[in-house]
C-alpha angles and dihedrals in degrees: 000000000000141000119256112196141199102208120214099256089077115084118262089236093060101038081057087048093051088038090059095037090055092045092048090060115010098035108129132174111307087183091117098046137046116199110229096224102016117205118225141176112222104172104096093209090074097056092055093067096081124043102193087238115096114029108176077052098042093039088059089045102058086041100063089050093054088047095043072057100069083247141109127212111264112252101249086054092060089046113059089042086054116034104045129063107251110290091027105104120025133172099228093198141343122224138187103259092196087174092054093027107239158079113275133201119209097224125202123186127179104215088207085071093055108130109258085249105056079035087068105033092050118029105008115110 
């Protein structure tokens, strides 16, 4: 369980972009948790930019915009969409950090869905 961030240097348009993205493929059960200040993106046209239905599409995609937007995806981003099998890593809800200033993502990963790769690399004898 971590926190993944968008910090506030990165433009509101693109931290929505990355938010719906995220919840389109990576969104998991919040039912045990309640984020203080949630986060949400209301404009529906935003939501219409990923479909949920090609990742390896829809990831490029969302990369290339973050990149048109002078930006990089942070690290643990990339992270939890390439290093676990799908459902293995999932942001349960995204909040306004106004002390850190970002948004933030409450991240659970279940190491058992590691892909056989990073298994081996990073907790195998």
């Amino acid at each position: 369980m971590g926190v993944l961030t968008l910090p506030d240097s990165f433009p509101d348009a693109l931290k929505k972009r990355i938010v719906v993205f995220y919840q389109r493929y990576f969104s998991g059960d919040a039912s045990f948790c309640e984020a203080a200040k949630a986060y949400s993106v209301e404009d529906e046209n935003l939501h219409d930019l990923f479909s949920g239905n090609d990742f390896p599409a829809e990831w490029e995609k969302l990369n290339r915009m973050i990149k048109e937007g002078g930006q990089t995806l942070p690290w643990p981003y990339k992270q939890m969409a390439k290093w676990y099998l799908p459902g293995g890593s999932r942001l349960l809800s995204f909040t306004e950090d106004t002390c850190f200033h970002s948004i933030a993502g409450l991240n659970v990963c279940e190491i058992a869905q590691l892909k056989p790769l990073y298994y081996r690399r990073y907790l195998a004898d």
